[in-house]
mmCIF file of the N, C-alpha and C atoms, coordinates in Angstrom:
data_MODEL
# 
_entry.id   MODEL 
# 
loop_
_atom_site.group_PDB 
_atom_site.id 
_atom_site.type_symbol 
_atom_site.label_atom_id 
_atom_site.label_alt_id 
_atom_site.label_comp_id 
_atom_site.label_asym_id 
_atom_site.label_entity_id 
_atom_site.label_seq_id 
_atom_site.pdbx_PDB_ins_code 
_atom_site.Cartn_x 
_atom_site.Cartn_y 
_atom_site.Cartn_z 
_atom_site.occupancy 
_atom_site.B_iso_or_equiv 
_atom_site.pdbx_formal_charge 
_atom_site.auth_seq_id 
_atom_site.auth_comp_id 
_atom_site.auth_asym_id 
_atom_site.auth_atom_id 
_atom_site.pdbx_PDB_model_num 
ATOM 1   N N  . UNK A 1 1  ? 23.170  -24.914 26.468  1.00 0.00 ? 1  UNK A N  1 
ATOM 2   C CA . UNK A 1 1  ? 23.009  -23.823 27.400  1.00 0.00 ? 1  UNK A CA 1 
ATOM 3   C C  . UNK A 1 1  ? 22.105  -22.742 26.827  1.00 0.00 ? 1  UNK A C  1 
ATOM 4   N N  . UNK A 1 2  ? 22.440  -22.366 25.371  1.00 0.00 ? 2  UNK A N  1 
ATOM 5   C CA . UNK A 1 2  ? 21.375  -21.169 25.270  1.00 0.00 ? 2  UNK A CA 1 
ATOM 6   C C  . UNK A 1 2  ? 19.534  -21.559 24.870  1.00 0.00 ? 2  UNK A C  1 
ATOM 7   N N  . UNK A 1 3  ? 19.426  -23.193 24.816  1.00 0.00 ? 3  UNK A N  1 
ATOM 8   C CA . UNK A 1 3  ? 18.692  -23.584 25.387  1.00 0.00 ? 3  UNK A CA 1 
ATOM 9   C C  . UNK A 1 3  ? 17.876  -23.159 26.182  1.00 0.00 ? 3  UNK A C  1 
ATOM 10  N N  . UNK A 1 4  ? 18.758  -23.602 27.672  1.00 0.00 ? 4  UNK A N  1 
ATOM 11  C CA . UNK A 1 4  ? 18.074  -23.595 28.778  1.00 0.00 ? 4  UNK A CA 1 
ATOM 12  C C  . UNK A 1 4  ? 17.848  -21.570 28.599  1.00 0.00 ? 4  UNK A C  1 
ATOM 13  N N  . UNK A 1 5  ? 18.552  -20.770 28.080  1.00 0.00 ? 5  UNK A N  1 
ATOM 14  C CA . UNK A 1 5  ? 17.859  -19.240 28.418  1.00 0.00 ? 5  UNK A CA 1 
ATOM 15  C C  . UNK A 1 5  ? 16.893  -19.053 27.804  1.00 0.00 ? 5  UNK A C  1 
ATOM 16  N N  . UNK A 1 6  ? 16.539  -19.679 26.904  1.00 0.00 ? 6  UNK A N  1 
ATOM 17  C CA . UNK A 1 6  ? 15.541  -19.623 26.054  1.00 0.00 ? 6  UNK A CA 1 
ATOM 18  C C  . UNK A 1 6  ? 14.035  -20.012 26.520  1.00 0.00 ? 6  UNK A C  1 
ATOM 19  N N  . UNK A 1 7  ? 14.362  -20.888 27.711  1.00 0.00 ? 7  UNK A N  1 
ATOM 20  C CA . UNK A 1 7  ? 13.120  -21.991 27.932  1.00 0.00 ? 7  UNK A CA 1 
ATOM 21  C C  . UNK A 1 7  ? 12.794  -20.878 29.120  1.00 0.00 ? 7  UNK A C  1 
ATOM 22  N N  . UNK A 1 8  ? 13.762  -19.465 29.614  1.00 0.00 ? 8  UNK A N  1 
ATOM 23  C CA . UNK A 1 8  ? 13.829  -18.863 30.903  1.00 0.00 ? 8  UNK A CA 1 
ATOM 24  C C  . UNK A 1 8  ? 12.663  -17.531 30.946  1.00 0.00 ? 8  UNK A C  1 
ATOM 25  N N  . UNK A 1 9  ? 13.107  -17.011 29.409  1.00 0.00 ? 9  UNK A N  1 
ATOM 26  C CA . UNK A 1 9  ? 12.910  -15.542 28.571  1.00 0.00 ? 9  UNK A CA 1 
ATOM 27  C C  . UNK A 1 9  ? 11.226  -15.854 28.826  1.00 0.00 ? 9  UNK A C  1 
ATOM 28  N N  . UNK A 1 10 ? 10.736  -14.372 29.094  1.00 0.00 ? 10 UNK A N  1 
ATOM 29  C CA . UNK A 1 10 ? 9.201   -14.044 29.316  1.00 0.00 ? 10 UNK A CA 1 
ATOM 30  C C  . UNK A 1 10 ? 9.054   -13.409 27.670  1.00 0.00 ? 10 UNK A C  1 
ATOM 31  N N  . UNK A 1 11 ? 8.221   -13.623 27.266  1.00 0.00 ? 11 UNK A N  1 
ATOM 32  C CA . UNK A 1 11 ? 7.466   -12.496 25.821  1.00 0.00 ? 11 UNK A CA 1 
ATOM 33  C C  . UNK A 1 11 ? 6.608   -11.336 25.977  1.00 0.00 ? 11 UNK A C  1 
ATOM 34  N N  . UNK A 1 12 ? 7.362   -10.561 26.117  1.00 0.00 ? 12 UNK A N  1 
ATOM 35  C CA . UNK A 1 12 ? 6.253   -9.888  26.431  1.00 0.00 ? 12 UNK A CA 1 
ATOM 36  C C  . UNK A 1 12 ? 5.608   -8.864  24.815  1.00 0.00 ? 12 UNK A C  1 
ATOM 37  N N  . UNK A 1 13 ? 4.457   -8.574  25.096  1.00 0.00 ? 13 UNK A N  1 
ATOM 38  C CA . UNK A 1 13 ? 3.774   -7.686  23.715  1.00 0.00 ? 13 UNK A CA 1 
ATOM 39  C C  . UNK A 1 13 ? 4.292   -6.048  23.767  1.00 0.00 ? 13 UNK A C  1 
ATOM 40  N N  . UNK A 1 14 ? 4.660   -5.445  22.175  1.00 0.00 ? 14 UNK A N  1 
ATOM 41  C CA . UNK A 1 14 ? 5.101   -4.362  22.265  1.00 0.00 ? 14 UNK A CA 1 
ATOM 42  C C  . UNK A 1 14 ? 3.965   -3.494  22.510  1.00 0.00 ? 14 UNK A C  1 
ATOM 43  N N  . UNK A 1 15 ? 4.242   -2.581  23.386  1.00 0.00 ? 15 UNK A N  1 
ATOM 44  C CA . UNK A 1 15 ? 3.201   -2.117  24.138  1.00 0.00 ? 15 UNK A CA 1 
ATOM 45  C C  . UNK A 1 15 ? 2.730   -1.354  22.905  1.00 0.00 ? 15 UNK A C  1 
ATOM 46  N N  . UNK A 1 16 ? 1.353   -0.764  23.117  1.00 0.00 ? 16 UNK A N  1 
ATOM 47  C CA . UNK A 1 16 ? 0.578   0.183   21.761  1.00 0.00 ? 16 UNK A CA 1 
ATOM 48  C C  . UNK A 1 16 ? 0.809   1.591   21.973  1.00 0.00 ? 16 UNK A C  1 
ATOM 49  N N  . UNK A 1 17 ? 1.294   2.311   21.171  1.00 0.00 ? 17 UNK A N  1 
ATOM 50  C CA . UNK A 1 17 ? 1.879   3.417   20.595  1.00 0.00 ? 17 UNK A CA 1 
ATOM 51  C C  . UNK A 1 17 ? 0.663   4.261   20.900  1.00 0.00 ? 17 UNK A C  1 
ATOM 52  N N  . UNK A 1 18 ? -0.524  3.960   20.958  1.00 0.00 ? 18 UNK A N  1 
ATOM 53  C CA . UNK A 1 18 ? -1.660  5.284   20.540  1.00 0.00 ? 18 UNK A CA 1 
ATOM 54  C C  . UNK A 1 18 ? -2.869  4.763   21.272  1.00 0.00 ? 18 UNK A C  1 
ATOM 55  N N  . UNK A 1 19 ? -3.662  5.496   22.138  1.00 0.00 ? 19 UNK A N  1 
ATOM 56  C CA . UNK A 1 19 ? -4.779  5.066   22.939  1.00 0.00 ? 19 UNK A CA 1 
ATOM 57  C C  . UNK A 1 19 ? -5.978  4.885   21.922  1.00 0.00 ? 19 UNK A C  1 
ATOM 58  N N  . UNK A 1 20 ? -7.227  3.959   22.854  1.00 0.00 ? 20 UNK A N  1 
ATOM 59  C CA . UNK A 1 20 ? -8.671  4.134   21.664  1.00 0.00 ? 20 UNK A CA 1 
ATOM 60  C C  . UNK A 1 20 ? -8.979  5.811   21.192  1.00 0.00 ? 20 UNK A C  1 
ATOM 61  N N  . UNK A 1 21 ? -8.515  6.421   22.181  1.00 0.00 ? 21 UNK A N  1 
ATOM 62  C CA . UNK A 1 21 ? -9.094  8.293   21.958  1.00 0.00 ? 21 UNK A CA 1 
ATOM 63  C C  . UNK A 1 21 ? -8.347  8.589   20.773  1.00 0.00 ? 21 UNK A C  1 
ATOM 64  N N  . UNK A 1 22 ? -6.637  8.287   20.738  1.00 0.00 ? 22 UNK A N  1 
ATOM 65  C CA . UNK A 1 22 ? -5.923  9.108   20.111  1.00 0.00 ? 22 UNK A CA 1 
ATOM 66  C C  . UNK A 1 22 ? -6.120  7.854   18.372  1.00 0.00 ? 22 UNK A C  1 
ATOM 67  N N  . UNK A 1 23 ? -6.450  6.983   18.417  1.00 0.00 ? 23 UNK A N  1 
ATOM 68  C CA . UNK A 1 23 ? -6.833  6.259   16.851  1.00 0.00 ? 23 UNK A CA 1 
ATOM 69  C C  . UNK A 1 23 ? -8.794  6.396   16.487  1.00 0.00 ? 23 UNK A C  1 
ATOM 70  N N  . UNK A 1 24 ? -9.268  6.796   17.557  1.00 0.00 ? 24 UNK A N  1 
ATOM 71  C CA . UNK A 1 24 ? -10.509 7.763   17.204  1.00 0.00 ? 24 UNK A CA 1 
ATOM 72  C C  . UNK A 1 24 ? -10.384 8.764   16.667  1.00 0.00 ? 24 UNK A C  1 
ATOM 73  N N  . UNK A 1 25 ? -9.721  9.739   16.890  1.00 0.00 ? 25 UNK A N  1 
ATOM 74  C CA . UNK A 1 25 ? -9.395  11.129  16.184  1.00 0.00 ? 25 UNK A CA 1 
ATOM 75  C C  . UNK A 1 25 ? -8.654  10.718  15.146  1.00 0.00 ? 25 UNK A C  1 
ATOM 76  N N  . UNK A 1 26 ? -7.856  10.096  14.593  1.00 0.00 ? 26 UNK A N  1 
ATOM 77  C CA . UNK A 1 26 ? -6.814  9.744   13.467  1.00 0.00 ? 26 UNK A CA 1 
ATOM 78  C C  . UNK A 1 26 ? -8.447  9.295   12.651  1.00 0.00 ? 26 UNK A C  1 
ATOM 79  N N  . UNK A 1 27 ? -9.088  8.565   13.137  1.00 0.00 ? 27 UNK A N  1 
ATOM 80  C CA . UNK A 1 27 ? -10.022 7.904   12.089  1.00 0.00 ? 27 UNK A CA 1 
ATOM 81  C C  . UNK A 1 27 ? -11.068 8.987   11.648  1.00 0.00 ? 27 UNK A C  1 
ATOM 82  N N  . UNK A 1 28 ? -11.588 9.896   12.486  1.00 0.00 ? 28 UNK A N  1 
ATOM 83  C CA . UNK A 1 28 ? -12.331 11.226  12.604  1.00 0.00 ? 28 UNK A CA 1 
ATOM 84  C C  . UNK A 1 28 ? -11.506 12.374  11.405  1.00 0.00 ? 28 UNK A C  1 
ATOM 85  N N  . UNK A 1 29 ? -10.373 12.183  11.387  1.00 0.00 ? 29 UNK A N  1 
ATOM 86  C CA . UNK A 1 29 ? -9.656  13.094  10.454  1.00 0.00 ? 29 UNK A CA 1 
ATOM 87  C C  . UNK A 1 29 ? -9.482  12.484  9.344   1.00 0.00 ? 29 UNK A C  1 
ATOM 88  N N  . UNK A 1 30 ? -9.487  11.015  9.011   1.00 0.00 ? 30 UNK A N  1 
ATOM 89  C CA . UNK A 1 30 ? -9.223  10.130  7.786   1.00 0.00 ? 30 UNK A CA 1 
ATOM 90  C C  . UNK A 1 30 ? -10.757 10.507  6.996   1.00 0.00 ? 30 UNK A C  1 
ATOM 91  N N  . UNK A 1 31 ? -11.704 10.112  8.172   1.00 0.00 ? 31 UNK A N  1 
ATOM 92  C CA . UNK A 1 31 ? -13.502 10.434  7.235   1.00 0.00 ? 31 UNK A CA 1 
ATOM 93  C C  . UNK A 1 31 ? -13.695 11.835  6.726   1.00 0.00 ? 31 UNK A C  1 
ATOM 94  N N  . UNK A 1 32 ? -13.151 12.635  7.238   1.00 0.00 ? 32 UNK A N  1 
ATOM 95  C CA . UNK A 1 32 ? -13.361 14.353  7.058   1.00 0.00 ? 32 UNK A CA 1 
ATOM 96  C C  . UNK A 1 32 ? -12.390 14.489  6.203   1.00 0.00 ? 32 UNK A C  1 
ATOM 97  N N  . UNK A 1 33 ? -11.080 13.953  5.555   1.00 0.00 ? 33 UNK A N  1 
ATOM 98  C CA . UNK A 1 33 ? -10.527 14.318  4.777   1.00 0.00 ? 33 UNK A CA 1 
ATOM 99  C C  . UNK A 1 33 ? -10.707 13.539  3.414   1.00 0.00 ? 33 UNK A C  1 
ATOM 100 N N  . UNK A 1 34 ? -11.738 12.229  3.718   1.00 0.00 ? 34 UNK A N  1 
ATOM 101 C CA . UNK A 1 34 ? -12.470 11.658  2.777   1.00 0.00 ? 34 UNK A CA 1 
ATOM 102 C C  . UNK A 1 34 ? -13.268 12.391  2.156   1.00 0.00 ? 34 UNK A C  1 
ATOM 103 N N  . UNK A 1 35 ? -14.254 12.692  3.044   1.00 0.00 ? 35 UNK A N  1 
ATOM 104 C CA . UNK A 1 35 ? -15.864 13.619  2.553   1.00 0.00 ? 35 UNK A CA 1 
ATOM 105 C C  . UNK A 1 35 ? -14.891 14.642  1.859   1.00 0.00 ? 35 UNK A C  1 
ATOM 106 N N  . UNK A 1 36 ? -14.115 15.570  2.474   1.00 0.00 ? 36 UNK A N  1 
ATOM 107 C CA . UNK A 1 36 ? -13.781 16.778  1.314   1.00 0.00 ? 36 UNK A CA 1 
ATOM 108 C C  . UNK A 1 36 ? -13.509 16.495  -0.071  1.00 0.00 ? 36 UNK A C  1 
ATOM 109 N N  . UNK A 1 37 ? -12.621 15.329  -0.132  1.00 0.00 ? 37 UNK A N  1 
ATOM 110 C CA . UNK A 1 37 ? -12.262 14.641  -1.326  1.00 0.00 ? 37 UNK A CA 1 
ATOM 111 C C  . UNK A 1 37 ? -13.537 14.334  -2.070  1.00 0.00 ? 37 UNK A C  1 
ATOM 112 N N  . UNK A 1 38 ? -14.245 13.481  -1.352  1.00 0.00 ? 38 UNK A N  1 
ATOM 113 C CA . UNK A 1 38 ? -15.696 13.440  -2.492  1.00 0.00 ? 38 UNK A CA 1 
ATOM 114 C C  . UNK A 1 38 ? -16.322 14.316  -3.107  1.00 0.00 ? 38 UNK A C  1 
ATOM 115 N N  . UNK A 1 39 ? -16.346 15.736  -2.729  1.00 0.00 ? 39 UNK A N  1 
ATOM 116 C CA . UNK A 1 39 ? -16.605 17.139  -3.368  1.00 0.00 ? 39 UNK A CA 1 
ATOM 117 C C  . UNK A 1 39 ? -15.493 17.735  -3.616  1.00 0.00 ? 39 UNK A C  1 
ATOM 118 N N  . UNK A 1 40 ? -14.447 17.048  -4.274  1.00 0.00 ? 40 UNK A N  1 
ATOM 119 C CA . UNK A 1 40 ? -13.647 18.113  -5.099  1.00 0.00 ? 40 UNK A CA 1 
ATOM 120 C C  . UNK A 1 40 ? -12.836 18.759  -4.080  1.00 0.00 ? 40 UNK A C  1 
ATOM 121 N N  . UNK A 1 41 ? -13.058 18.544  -3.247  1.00 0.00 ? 41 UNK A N  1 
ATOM 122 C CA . UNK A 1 41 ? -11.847 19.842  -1.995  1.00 0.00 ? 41 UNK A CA 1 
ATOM 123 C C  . UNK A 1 41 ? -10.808 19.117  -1.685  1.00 0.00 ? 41 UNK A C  1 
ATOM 124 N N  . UNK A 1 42 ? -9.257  19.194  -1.542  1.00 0.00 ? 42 UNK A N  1 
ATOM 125 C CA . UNK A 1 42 ? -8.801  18.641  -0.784  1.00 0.00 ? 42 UNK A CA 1 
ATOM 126 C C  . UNK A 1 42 ? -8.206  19.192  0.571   1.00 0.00 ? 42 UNK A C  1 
ATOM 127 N N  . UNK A 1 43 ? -8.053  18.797  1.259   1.00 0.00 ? 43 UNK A N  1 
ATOM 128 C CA . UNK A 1 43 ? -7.926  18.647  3.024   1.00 0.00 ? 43 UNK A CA 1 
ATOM 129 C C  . UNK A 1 43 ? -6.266  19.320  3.062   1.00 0.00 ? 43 UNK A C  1 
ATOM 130 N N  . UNK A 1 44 ? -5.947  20.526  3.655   1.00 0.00 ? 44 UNK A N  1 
ATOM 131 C CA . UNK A 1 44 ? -4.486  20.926  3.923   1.00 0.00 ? 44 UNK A CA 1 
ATOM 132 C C  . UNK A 1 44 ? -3.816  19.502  4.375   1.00 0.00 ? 44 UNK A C  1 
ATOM 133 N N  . UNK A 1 45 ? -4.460  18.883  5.314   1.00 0.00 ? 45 UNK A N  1 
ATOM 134 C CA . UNK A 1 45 ? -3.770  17.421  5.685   1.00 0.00 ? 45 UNK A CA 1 
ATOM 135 C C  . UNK A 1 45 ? -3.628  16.534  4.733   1.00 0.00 ? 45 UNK A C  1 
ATOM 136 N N  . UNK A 1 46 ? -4.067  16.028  3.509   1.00 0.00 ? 46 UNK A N  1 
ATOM 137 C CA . UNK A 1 46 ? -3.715  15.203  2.501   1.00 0.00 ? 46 UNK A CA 1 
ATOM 138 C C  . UNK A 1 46 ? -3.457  15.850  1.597   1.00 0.00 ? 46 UNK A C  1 
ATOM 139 N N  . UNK A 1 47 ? -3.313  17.377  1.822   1.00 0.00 ? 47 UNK A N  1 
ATOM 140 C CA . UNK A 1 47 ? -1.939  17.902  0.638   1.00 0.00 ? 47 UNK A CA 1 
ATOM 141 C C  . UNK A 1 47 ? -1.067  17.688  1.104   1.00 0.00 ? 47 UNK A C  1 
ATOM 142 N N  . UNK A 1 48 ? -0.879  17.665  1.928   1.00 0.00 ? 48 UNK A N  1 
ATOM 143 C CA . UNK A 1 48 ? 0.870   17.374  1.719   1.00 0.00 ? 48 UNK A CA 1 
ATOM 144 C C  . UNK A 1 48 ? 1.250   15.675  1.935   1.00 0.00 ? 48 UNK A C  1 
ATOM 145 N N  . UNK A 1 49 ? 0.336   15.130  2.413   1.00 0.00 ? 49 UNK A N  1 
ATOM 146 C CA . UNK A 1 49 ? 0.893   13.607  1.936   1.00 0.00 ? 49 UNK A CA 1 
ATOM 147 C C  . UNK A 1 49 ? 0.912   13.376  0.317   1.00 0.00 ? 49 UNK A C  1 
ATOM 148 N N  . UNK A 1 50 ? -0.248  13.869  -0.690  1.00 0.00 ? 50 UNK A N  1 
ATOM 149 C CA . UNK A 1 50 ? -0.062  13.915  -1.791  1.00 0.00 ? 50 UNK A CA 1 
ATOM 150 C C  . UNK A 1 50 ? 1.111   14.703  -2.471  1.00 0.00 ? 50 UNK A C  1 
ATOM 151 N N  . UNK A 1 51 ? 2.159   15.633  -1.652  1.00 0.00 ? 51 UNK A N  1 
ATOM 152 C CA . UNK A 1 51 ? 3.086   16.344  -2.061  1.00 0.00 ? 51 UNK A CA 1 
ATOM 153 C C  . UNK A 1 51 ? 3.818   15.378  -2.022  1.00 0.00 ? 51 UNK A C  1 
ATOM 154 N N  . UNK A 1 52 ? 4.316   14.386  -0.558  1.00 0.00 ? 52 UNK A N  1 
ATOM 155 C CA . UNK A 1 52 ? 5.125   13.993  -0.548  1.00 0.00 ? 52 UNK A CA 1 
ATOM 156 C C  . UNK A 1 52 ? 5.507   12.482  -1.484  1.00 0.00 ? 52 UNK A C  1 
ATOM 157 N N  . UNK A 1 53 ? 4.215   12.460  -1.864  1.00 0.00 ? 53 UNK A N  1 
ATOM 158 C CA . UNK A 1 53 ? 4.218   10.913  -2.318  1.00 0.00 ? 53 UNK A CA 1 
ATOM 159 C C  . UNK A 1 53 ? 4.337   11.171  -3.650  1.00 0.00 ? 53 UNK A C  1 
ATOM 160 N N  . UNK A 1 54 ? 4.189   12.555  -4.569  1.00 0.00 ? 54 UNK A N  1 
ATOM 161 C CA . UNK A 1 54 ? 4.092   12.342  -5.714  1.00 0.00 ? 54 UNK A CA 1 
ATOM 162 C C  . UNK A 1 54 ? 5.820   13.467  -6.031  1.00 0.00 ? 54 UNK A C  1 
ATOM 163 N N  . UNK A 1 55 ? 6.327   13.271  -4.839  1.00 0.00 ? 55 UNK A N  1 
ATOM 164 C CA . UNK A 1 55 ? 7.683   14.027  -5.256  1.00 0.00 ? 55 UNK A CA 1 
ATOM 165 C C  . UNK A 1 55 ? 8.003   15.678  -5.400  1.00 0.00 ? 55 UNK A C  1 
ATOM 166 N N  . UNK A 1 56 ? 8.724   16.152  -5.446  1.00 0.00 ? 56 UNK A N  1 
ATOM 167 C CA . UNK A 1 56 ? 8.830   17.778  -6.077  1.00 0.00 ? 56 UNK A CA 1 
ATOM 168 C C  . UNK A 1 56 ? 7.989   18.187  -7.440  1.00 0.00 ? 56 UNK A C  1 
ATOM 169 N N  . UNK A 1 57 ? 7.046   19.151  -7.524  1.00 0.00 ? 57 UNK A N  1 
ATOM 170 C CA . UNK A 1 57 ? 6.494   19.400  -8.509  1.00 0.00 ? 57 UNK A CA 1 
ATOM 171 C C  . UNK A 1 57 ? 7.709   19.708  -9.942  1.00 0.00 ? 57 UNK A C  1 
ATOM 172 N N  . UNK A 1 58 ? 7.271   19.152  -10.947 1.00 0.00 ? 58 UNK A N  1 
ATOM 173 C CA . UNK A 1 58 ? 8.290   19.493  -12.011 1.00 0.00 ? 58 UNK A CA 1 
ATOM 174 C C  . UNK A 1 58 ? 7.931   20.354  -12.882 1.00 0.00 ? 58 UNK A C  1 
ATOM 175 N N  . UNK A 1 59 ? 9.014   20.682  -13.519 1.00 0.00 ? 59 UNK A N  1 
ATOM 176 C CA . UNK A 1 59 ? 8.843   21.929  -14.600 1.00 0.00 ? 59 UNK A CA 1 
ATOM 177 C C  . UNK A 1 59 ? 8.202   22.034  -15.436 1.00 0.00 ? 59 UNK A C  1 
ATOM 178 N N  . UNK A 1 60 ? 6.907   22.851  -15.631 1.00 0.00 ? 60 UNK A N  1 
ATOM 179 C CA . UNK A 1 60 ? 6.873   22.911  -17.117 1.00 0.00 ? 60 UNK A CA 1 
ATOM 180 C C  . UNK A 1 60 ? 7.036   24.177  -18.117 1.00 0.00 ? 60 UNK A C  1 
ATOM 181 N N  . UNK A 1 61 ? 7.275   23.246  -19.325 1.00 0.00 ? 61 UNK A N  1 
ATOM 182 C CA . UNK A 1 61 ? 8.134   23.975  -20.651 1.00 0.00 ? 61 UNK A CA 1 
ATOM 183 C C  . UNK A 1 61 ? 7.176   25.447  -21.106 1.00 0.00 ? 61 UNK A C  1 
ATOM 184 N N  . UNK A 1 62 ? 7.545   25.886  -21.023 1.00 0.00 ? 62 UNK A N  1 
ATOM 185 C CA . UNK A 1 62 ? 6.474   27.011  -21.925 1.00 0.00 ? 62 UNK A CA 1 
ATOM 186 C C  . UNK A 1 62 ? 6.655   27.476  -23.241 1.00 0.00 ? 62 UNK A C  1 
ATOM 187 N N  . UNK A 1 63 ? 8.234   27.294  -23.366 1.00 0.00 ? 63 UNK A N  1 
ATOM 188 C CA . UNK A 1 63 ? 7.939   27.147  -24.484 1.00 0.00 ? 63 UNK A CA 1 
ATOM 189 C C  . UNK A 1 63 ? 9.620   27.033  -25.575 1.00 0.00 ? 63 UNK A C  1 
ATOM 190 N N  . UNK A 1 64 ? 10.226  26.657  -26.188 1.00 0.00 ? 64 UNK A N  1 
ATOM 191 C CA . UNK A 1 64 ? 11.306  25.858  -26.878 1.00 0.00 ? 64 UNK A CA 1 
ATOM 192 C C  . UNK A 1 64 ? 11.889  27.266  -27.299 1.00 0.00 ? 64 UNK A C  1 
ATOM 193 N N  . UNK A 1 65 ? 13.343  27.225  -27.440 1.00 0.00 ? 65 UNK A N  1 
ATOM 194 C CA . UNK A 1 65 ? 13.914  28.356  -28.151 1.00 0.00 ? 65 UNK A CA 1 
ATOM 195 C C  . UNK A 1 65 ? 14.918  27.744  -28.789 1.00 0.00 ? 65 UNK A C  1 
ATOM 196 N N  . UNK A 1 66 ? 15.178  28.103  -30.288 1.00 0.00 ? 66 UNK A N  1 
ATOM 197 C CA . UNK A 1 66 ? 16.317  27.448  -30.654 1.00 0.00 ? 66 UNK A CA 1 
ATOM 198 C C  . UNK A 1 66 ? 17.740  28.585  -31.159 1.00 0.00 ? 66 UNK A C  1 
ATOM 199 N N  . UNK A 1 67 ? 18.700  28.421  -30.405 1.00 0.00 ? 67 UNK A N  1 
ATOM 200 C CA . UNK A 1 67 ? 20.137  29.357  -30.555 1.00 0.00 ? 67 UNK A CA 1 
ATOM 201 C C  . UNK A 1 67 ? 20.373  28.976  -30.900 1.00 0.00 ? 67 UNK A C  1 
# 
């Protein structure tokens, strides 16, 4: 029997999340936050993916005391 529902079921494709306009602009902001990178600048938009990917900034020591 679950067969035959099987042979019944349509497939359909998961529809696309984002139009040609709206993955034009994603790609328009990927090249412009490239080029800044090639001169040393980085892009408010890939600071903070670089925040998030490299974790909470950590401490540093300045300098040792011994009590």
């Amino acid at each position: 029997m679950a067969r035959d529902e099987d042979d019944n079921m349509t497939v359909v494709p998961f529809p696309a999340s984002e139009t040609q306009d709206e993955h034009d602009r994603i790609r328009k902001s990927n090249d412009r936050d490239q080029e800044m990178e090639r001169h040393g600048e980085q892009s408010p938009h890939a600071r903070g993916y670089d925040e998030a990917a490299d974790g909470p900034p950590t401490l540093k020591i300045q300098r040792v005391v011994d009590e």
